[in-house]
PDB file as gemmi writes it, atoms N, CA and C in Angstrom:
CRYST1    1.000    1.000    1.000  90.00  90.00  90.00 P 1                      
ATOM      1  N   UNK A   1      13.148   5.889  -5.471  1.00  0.00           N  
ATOM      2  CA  UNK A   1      13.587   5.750  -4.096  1.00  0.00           C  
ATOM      3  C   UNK A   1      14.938   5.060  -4.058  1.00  0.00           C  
ATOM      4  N   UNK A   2      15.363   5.014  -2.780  1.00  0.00           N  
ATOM      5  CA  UNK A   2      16.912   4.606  -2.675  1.00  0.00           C  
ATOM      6  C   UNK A   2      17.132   3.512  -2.028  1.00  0.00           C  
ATOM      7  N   UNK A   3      15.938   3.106  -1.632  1.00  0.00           N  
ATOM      8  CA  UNK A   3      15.819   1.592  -1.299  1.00  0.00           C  
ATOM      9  C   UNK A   3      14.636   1.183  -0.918  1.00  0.00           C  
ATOM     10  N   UNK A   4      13.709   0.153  -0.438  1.00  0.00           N  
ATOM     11  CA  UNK A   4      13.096  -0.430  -0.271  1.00  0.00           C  
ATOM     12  C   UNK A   4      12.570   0.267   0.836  1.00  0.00           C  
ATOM     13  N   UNK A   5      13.303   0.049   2.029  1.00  0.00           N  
ATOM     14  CA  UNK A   5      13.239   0.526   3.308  1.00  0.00           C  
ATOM     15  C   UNK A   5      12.425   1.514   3.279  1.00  0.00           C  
ATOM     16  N   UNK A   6      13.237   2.609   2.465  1.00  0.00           N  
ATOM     17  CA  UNK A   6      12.527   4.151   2.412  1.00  0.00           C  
ATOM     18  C   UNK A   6      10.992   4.097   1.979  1.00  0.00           C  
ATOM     19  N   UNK A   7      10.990   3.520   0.809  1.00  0.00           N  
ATOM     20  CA  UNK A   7       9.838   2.936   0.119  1.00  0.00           C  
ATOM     21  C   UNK A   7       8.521   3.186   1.072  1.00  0.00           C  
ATOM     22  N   UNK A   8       8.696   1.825   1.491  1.00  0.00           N  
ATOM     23  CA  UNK A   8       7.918   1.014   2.517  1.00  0.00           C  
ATOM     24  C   UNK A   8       7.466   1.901   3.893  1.00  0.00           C  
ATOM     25  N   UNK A   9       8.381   2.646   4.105  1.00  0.00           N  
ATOM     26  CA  UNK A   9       8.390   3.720   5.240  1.00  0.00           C  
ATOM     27  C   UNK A   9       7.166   4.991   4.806  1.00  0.00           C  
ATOM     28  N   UNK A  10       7.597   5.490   3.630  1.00  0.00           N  
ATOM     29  CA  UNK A  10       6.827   6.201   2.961  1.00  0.00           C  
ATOM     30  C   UNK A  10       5.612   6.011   2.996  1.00  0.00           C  
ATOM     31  N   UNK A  11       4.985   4.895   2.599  1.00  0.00           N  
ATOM     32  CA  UNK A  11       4.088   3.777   2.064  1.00  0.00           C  
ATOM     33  C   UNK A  11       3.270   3.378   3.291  1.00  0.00           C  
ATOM     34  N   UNK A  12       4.167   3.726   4.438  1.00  0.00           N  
ATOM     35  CA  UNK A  12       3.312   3.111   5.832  1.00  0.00           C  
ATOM     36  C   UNK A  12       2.642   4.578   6.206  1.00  0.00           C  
ATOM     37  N   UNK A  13       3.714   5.803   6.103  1.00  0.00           N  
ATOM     38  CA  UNK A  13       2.985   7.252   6.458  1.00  0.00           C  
ATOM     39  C   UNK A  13       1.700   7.504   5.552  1.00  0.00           C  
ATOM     40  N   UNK A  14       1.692   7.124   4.504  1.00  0.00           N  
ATOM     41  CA  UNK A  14       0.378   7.349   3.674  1.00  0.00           C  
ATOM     42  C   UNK A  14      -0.456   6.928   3.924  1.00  0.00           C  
ATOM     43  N   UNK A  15      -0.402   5.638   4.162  1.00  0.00           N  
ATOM     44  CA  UNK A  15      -1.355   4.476   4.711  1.00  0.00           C  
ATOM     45  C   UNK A  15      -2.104   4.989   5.865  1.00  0.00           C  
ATOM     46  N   UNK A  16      -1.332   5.413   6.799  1.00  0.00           N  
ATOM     47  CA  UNK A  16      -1.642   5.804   8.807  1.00  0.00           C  
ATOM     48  C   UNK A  16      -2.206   7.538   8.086  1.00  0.00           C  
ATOM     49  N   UNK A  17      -2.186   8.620   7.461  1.00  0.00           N  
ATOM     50  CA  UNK A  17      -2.461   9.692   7.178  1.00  0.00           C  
ATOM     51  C   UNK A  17      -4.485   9.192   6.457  1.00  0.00           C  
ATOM     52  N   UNK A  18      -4.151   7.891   5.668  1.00  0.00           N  
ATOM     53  CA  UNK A  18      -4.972   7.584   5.048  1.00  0.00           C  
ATOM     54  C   UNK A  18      -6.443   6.917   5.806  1.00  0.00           C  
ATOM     55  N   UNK A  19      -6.049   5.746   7.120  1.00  0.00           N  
ATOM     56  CA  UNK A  19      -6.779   5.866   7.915  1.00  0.00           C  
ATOM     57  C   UNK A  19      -7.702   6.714   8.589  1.00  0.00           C  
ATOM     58  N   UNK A  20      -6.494   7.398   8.797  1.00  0.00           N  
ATOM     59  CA  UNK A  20      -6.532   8.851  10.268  1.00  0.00           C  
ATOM     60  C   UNK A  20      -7.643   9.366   9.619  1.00  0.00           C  
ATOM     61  N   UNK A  21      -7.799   9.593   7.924  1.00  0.00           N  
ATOM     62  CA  UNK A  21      -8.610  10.894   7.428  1.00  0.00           C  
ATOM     63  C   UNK A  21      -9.716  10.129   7.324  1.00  0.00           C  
ATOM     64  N   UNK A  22     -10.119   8.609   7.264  1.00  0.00           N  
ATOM     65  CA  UNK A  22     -11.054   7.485   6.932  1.00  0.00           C  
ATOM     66  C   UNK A  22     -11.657   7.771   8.682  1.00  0.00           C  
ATOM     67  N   UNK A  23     -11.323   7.470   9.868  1.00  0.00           N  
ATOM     68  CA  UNK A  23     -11.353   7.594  10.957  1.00  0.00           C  
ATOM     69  C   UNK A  23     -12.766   8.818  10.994  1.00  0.00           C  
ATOM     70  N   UNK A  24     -12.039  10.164  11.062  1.00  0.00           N  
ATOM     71  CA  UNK A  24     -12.615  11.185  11.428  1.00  0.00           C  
ATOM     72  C   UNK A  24     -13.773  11.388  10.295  1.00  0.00           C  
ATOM     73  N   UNK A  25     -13.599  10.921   9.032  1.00  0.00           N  
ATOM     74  CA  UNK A  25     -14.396  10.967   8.156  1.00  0.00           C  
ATOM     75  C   UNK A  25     -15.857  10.207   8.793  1.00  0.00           C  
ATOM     76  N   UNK A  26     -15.500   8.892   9.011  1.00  0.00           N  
ATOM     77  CA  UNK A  26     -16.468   8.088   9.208  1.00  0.00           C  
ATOM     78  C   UNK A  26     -17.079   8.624  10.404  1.00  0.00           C  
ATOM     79  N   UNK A  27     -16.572   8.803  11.390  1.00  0.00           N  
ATOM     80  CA  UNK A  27     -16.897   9.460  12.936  1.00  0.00           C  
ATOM     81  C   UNK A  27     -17.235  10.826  12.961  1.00  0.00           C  
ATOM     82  N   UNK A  28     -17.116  11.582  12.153  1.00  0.00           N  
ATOM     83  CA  UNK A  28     -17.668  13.391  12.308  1.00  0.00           C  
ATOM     84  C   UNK A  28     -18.755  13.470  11.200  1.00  0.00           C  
ATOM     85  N   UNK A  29     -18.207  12.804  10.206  1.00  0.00           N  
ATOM     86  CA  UNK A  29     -18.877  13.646   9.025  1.00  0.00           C  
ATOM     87  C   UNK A  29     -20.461  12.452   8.724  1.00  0.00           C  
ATOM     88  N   UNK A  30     -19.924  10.762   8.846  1.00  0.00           N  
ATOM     89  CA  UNK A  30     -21.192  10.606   8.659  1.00  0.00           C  
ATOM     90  C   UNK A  30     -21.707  10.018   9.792  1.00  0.00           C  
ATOM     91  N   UNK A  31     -21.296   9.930  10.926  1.00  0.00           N  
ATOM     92  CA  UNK A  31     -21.832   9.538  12.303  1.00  0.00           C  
ATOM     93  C   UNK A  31     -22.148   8.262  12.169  1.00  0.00           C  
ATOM     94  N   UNK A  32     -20.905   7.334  12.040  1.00  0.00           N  
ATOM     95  CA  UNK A  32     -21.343   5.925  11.508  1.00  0.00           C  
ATOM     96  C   UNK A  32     -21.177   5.000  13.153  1.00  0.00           C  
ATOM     97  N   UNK A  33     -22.561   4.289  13.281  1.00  0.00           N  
ATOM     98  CA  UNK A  33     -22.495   3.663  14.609  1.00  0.00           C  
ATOM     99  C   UNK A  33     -21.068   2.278  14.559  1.00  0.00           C  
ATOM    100  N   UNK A  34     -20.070   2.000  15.468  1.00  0.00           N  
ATOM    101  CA  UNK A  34     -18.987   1.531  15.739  1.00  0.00           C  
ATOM    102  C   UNK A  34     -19.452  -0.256  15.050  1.00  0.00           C  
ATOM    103  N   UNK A  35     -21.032  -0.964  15.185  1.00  0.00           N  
ATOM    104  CA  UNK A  35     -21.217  -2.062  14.627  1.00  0.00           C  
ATOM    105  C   UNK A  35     -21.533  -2.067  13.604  1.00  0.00           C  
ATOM    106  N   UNK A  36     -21.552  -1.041  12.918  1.00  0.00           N  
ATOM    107  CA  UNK A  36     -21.726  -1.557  11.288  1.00  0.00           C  
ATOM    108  C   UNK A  36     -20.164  -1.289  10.942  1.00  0.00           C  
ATOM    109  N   UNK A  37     -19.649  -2.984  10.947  1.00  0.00           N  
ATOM    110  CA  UNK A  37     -18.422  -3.607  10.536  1.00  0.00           C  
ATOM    111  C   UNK A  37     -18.267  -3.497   8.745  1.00  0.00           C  
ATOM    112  N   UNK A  38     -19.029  -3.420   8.176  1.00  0.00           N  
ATOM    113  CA  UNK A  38     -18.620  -3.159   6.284  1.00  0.00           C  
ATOM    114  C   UNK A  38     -18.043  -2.129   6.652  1.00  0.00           C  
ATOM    115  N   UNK A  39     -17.879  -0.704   7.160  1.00  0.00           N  
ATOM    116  CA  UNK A  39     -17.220   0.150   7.319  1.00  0.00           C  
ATOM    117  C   UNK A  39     -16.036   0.155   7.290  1.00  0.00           C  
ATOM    118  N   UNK A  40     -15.800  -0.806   8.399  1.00  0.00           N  
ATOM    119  CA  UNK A  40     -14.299  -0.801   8.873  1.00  0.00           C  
ATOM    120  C   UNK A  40     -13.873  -2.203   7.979  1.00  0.00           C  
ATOM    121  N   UNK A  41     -14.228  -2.755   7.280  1.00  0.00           N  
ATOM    122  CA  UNK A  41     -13.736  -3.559   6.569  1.00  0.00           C  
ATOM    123  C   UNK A  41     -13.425  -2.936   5.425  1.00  0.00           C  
ATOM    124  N   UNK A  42     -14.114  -2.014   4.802  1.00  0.00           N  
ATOM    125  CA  UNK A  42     -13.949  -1.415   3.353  1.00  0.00           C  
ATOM    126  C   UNK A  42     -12.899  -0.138   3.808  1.00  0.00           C  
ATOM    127  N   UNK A  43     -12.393   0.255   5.146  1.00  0.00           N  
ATOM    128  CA  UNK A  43     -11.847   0.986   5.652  1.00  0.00           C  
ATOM    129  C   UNK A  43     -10.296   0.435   5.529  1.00  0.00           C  
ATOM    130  N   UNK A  44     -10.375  -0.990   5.909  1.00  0.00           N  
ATOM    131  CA  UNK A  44      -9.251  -1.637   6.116  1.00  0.00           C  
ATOM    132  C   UNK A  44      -8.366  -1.990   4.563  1.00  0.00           C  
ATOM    133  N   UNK A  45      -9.762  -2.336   3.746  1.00  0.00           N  
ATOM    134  CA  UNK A  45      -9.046  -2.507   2.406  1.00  0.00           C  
ATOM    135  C   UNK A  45      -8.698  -1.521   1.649  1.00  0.00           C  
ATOM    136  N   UNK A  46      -9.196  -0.107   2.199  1.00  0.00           N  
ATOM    137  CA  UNK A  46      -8.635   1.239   1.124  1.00  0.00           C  
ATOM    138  C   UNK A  46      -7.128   1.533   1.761  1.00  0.00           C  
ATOM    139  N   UNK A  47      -7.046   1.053   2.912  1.00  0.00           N  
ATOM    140  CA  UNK A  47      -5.857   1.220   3.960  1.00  0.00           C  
ATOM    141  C   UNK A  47      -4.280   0.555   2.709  1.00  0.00           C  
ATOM    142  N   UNK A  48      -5.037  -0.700   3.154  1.00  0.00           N  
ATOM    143  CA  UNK A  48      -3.802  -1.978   2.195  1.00  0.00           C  
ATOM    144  C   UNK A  48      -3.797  -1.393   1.157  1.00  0.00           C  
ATOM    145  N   UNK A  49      -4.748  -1.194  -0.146  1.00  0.00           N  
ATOM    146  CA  UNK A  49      -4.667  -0.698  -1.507  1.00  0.00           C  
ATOM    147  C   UNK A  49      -3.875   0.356  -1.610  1.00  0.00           C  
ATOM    148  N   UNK A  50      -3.892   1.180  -0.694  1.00  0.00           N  
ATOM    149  CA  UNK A  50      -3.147   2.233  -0.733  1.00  0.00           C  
ATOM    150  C   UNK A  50      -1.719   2.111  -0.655  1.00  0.00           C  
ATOM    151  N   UNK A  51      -1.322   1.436   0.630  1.00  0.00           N  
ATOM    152  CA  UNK A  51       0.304   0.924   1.055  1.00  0.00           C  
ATOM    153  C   UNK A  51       0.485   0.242  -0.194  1.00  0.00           C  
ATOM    154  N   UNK A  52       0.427  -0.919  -0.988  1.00  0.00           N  
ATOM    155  CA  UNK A  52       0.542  -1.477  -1.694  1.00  0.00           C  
ATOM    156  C   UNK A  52       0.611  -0.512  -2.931  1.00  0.00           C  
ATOM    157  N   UNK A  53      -0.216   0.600  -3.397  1.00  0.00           N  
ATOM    158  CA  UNK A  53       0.081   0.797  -4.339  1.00  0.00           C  
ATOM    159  C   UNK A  53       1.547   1.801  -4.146  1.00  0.00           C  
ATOM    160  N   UNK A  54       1.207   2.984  -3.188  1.00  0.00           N  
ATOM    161  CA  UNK A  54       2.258   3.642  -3.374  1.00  0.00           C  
ATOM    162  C   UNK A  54       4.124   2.994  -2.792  1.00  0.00           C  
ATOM    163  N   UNK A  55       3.629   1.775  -2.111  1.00  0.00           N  
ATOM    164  CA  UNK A  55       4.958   1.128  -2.315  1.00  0.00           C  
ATOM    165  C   UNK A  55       5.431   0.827  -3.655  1.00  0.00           C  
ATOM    166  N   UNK A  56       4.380  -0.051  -4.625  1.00  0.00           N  
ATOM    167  CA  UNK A  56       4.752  -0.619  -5.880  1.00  0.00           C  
ATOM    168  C   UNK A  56       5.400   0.721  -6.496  1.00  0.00           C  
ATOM    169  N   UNK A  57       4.847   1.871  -6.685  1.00  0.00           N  
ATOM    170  CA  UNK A  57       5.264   3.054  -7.059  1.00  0.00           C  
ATOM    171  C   UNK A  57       6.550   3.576  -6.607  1.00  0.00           C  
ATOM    172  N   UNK A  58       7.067   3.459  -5.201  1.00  0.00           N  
ATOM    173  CA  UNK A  58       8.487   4.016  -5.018  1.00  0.00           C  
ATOM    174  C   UNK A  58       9.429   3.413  -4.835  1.00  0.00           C  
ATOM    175  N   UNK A  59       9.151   1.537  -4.794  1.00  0.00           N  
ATOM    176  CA  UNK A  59       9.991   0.907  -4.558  1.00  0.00           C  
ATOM    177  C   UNK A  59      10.932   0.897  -5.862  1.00  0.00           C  
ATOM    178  N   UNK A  60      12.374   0.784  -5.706  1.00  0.00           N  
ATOM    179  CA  UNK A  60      13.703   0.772  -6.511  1.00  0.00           C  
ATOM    180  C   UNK A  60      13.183  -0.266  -7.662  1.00  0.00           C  
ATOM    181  N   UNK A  61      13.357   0.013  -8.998  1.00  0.00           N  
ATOM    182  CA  UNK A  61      12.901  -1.247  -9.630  1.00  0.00           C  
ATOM    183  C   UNK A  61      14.764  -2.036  -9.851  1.00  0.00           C  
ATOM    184  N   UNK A  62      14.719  -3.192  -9.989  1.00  0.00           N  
ATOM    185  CA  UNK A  62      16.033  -4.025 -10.140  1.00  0.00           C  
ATOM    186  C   UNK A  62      16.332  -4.410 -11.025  1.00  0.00           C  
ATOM    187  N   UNK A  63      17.566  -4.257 -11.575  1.00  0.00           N  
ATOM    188  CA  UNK A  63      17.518  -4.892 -13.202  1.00  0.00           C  
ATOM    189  C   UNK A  63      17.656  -6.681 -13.391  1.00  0.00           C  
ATOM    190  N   UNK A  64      18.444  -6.497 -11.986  1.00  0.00           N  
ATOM    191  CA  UNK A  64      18.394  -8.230 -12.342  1.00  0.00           C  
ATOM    192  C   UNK A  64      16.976  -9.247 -11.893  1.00  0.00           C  
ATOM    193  N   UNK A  65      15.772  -8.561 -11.485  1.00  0.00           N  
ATOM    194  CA  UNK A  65      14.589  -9.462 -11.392  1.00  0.00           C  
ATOM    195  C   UNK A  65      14.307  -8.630 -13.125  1.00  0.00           C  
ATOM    196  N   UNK A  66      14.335  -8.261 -13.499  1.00  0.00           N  
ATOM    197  CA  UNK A  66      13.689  -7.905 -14.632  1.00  0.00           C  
ATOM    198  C   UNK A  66      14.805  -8.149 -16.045  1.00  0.00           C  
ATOM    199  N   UNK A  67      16.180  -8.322 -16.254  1.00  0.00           N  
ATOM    200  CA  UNK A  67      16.970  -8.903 -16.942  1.00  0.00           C  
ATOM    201  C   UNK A  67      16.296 -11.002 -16.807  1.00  0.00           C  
ATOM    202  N   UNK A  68      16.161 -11.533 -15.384  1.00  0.00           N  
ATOM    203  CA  UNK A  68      16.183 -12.375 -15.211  1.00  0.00           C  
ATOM    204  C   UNK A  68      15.015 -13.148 -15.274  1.00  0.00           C  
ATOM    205  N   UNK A  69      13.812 -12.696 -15.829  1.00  0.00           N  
ATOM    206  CA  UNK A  69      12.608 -13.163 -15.539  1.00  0.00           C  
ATOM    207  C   UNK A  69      12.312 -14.357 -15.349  1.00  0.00           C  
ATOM    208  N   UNK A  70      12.613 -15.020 -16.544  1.00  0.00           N  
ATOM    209  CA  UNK A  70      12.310 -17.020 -16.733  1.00  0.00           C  
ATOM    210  C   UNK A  70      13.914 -17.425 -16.995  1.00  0.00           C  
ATOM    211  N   UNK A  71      13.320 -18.860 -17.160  1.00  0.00           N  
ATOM    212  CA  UNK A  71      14.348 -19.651 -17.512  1.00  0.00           C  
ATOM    213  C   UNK A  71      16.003 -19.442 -18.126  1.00  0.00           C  
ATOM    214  N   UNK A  72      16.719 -19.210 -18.229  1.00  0.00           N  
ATOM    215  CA  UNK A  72      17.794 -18.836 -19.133  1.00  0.00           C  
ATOM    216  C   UNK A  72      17.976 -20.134 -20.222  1.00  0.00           C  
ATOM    217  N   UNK A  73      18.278 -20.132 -21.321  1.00  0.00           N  
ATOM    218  CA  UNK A  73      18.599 -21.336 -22.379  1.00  0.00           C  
ATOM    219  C   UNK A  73      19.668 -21.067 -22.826  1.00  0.00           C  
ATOM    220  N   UNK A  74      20.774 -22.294 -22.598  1.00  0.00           N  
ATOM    221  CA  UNK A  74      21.873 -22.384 -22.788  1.00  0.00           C  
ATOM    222  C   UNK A  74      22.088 -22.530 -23.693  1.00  0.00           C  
ATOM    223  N   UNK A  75      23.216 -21.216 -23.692  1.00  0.00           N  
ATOM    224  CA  UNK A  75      23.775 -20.876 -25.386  1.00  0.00           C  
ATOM    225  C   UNK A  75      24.880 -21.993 -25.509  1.00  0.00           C  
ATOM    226  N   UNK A  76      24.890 -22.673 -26.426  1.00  0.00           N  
ATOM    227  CA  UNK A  76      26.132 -23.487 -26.777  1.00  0.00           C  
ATOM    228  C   UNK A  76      26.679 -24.074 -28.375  1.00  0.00           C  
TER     229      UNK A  76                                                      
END                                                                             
């Protein structure tokens, strides 16, 4: 990707596509009554796992967090 922005943008459409299909899934296919909350909690965390991963995946990697990791020791 070409920046972060894009990334993250990406990352939010997957996420909202990813719901949407969790949504109708839960509501057509297994007729899940609105108070059984584990649903929508295990709903919510496939949501995040998802944004999170396919951000980690398109976000730009940087050379200077990864040239720079720890400490530097002065050459002298």
């Amino acid at each position: 990707m070409k920046s972060k922005f894009l990334a993250g943008t990406i990352a939010t459409l997957v996420a909202l596509v990813v719901v949407v299909g969790i949504a109708i899934f839960l509501a057509l296919v297994l007729e899940v009554d609105a108070s059984k909350n584990w649903f929508t909690y295990t709903a919510a965390f496939l949501t995040i796992g998802t944004w999170v991963g396919v951000y980690n995946k398109l976000k730009p990697k940087e050379e200077e967090e990864m040239d720079n990791e720890g400490p530097q020791a002065r050459q002298g």
